[in-house]
N, C-alpha and C positions, 0 to 999 in steps of 0.2 A: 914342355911338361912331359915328364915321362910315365907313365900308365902301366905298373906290376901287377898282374892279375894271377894267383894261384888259385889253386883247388883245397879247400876245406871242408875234408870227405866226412869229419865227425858232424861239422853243421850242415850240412849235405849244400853246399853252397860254393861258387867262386866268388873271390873278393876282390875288390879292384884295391891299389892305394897306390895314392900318388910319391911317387919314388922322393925319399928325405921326411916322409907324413908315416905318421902310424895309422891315423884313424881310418876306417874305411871309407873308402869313398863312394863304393857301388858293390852292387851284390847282384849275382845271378842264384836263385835257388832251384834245385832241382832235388828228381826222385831218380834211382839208378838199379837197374835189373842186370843182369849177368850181358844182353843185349841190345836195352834200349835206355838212354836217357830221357826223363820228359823236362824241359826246360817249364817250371811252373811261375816265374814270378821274376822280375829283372827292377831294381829301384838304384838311383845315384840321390846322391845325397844335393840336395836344394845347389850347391855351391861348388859345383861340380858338374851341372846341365850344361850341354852345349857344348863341353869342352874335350868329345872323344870317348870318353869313360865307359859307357853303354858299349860301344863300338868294340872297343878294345876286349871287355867282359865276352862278350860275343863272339868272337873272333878266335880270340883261346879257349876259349868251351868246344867250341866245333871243331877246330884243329885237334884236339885232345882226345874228343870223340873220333872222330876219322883216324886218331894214331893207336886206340883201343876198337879198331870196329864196330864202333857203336853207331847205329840207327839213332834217328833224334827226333823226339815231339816237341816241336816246339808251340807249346799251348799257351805259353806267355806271348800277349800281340808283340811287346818288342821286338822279341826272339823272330815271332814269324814275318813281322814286317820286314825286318835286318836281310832276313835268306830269302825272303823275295825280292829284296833290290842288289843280291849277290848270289845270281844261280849257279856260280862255281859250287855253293856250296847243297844247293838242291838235294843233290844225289844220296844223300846225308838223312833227309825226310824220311820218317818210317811213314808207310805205304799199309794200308790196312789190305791182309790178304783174304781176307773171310769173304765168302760169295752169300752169303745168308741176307735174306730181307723181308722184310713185312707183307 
Protein backbone atom coordinates (compact mmCIF):
# COMPACT_ATOMS: atom_id res chain seq x y z
CA UNK A 1 0.00 0.00 0.00
CA UNK A 2 1.37 3.02 -1.01
CA UNK A 3 0.68 6.28 1.31
CA UNK A 4 0.56 10.01 -0.94
CA UNK A 5 0.57 12.70 1.62
CA UNK A 6 0.52 16.48 0.25
CA UNK A 7 0.11 19.76 1.71
CA UNK A 8 -3.41 21.52 1.43
CA UNK A 9 -2.44 25.07 2.46
CA UNK A 10 -6.16 26.55 1.62
CA UNK A 11 -7.37 23.93 4.42
CA UNK A 12 -4.45 24.58 6.39
CA UNK A 13 -4.01 20.65 6.41
CA UNK A 14 -1.93 17.63 4.93
CA UNK A 15 -3.82 14.70 3.57
CA UNK A 16 -2.89 11.37 3.41
CA UNK A 17 -4.68 9.15 0.29
CA UNK A 18 -4.04 5.91 -0.41
CA UNK A 19 -2.28 5.84 -3.99
CA UNK A 20 -5.55 4.51 -6.83
CA UNK A 21 -8.15 6.15 -3.69
CA UNK A 22 -9.44 9.61 -3.88
CA UNK A 23 -10.95 9.75 -0.56
CA UNK A 24 -8.85 10.97 2.16
CA UNK A 25 -7.54 8.85 4.35
CA UNK A 26 -5.87 10.80 7.14
CA UNK A 27 -5.25 14.34 7.88
CA UNK A 28 -2.76 16.36 9.82
CA UNK A 29 -4.09 19.91 10.58
CA UNK A 30 -2.09 22.72 11.48
CA UNK A 31 -1.66 26.58 11.87
CA UNK A 32 1.56 28.13 9.95
CA UNK A 33 3.50 31.67 10.75
CA UNK A 34 6.28 32.93 8.63
CA UNK A 35 8.62 30.51 11.24
CA UNK A 36 6.70 28.18 13.18
CA UNK A 37 4.32 25.39 12.34
CA UNK A 38 1.96 24.17 15.16
CA UNK A 39 0.94 20.50 14.33
CA UNK A 40 -2.88 21.00 15.97
CA UNK A 41 -4.87 17.73 15.48
CA UNK A 42 -3.67 14.48 13.41
CA UNK A 43 -7.15 11.85 12.53
CA UNK A 44 -7.07 8.50 9.92
CA UNK A 45 -9.91 7.39 8.94
CA UNK A 46 -11.37 4.19 11.09
CA UNK A 47 -10.16 1.88 7.89
CA UNK A 48 -6.99 3.08 7.69
CA UNK A 49 -5.64 2.44 11.49
CA UNK A 50 -2.61 0.55 11.92
CA UNK A 51 -1.87 0.53 8.50
CA UNK A 52 1.18 3.52 8.32
CA UNK A 53 -1.11 6.52 7.46
CA UNK A 54 -0.38 8.44 10.63
CA UNK A 55 3.25 7.73 10.07
CA UNK A 56 3.52 8.65 6.70
CA UNK A 57 1.34 12.07 7.41
CA UNK A 58 4.01 12.89 9.95
CA UNK A 59 6.88 12.18 8.24
CA UNK A 60 6.10 14.55 5.28
CA UNK A 61 5.06 17.42 7.48
CA UNK A 62 8.48 17.52 9.22
CA UNK A 63 10.47 16.74 6.30
CA UNK A 64 8.67 19.74 4.65
CA UNK A 65 9.13 21.77 7.65
CA UNK A 66 12.93 21.06 7.88
CA UNK A 67 13.02 21.99 3.77
CA UNK A 68 11.24 25.45 4.72
CA UNK A 69 13.10 26.12 8.10
CA UNK A 70 10.34 25.90 10.06
CA UNK A 71 10.40 25.16 13.97
CA UNK A 72 7.56 22.84 14.98
CA UNK A 73 4.93 22.57 17.76
CA UNK A 74 3.79 19.66 17.96
CA UNK A 75 0.59 20.14 20.34
CA UNK A 76 -1.17 17.33 18.73
CA UNK A 77 -0.04 14.01 21.09
CA UNK A 78 0.27 12.15 17.79
CA UNK A 79 2.59 14.55 16.30
CA UNK A 80 4.55 14.53 19.83
CA UNK A 81 4.57 11.08 20.61
CA UNK A 82 5.74 10.21 16.63
CA UNK A 83 9.17 12.69 17.35
CA UNK A 84 9.65 11.25 20.60
CA UNK A 85 10.14 7.86 19.27
CA UNK A 86 12.30 9.57 16.26
CA UNK A 87 14.79 12.05 17.63
CA UNK A 88 16.38 12.54 14.31
CA UNK A 89 13.72 14.71 14.15
CA UNK A 90 13.84 16.48 17.69
CA UNK A 91 15.99 19.29 16.50
CA UNK A 92 12.80 20.34 14.60
CA UNK A 93 10.92 21.17 18.26
CA UNK A 94 10.28 24.96 18.82
CA UNK A 95 12.04 25.57 22.11
CA UNK A 96 10.32 28.38 24.17
CA UNK A 97 13.02 31.25 24.46
CA UNK A 98 11.27 33.62 27.01
CA UNK A 99 13.02 33.66 30.62
CA UNK A 100 9.86 35.20 32.16
CA UNK A 101 8.09 33.37 35.21
CA UNK A 102 5.77 33.71 37.99
Amino acid sequence: MVVNVSDAPEAKRYEARIEGESKVAGLAQYIRTAELIAFVHTEVAPEYEGRRVGAALVRTALDEARAANLLVLPTCPFFAGWIARHPEYEDLVYQSRSRVSD
